[in-house]
MARLUMFI-908231 format. One line per field, with one value per residue (C-alpha): residue number from 1; x, y, z. Coordinates in Angstrom, 1 decimal, always signed. Example, Ala and Ser with C-alpha at 12.3 -4.5 7.8 and 13.67 -1.06 7.14 Angstrom:
resi c(1|2) .
u c(+12.3|+13.7) .
v c(-4.5|-1.1) .
w c(+7.8|+7.1) .
! end
This chain:
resi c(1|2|3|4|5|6|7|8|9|10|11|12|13|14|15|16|17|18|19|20|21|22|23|24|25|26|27|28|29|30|31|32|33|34|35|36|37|38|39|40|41|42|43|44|45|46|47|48|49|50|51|52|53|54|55|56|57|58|59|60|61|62|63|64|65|66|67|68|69|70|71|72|73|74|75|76|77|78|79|80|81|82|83|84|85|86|87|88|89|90|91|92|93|94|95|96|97) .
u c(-104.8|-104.4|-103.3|-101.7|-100.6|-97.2|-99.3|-101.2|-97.9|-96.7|-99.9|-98.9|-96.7|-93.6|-93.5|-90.7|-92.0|-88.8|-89.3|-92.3|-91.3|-92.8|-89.7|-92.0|-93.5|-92.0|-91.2|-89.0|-88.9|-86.0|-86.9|-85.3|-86.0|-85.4|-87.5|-89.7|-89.7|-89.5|-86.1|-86.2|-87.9|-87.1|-89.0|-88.7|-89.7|-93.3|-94.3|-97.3|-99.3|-99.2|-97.8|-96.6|-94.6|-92.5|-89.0|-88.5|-86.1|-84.6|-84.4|-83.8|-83.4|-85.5|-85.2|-88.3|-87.4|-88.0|-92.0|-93.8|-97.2|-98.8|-101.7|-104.7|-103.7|-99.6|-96.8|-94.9|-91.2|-88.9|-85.3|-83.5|-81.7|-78.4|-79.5|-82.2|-78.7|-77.0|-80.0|-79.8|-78.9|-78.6|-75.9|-77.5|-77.8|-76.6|-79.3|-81.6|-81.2) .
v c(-32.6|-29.3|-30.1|-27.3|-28.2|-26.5|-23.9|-22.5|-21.9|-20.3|-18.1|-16.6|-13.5|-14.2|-12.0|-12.3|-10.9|-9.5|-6.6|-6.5|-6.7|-9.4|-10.9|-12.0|-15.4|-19.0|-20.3|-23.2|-26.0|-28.6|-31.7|-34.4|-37.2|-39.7|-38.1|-36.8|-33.3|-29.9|-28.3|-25.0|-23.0|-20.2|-16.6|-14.3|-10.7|-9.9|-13.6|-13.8|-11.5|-7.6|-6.3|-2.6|-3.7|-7.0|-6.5|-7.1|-9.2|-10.7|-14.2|-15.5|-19.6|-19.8|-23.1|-24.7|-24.8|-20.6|-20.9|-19.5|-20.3|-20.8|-18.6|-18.1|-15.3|-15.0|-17.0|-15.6|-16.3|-15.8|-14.3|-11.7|-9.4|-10.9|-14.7|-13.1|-11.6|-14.9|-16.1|-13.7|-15.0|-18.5|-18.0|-20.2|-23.2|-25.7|-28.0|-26.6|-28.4) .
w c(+104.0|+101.6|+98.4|+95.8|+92.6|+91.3|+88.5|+91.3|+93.1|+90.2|+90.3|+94.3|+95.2|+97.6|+100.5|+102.7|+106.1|+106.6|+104.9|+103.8|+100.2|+97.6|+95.8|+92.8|+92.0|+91.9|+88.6|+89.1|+91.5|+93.2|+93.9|+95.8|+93.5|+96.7|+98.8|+97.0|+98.4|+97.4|+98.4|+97.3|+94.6|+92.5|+92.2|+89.7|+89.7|+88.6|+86.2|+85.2|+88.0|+88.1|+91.2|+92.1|+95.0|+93.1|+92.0|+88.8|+86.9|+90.2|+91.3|+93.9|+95.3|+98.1|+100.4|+101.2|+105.0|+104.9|+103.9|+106.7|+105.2|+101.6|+101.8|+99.4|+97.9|+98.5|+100.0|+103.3|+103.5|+106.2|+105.3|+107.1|+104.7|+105.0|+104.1|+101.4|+99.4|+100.0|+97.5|+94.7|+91.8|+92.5|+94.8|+97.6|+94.9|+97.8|+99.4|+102.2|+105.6) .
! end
């Protein structure tokens, strides 16, 4: 089993694969306290990394269920334009299925 703790998440670039585009890096975290699952997490443009291709100042919600794959080096989302706007600005704060 892989095991990644949430400051070296914070650490990877978001690419949605989609577009090709990094949407920033994750800064925030939902947590189903039942569960005890991630849900969904929230990026940010550029954080703490340097990155000519991030957005900056955007955020988006991005559920959990969307992660292609957690890389080394980045993680790859999958969100067709139409559901990636549905997640700016928090406006997808419902839970993911």
């Amino acid at each position: 089993m892989r095991r990644i703790s949430t400051v070296d998440l914070r650490e990877l670039e978001v690419i949605n694969l989609c577009g090709g585009e990094c949407l920033g890096y994750p800064c925030d975290f939902e947590i189903d306290l039942d569960d005890g699952r991630i849900l969904a997490f929230t990026v940010t443009g550029r954080g703490q990394g340097f990155s000519l291709f991030c957005r900056d100042k955007e955020e988006y919600l991005i559920p959990w269920c969307k992660i292609e794959c957690i890389g080394e080096d980045a993680i790859l989302v999958k969100l067709p334009q139409n559901e990636l706007s549905s997640c700016f600005s928090g406006k997808c704060r419902r839970k993911p299925k």
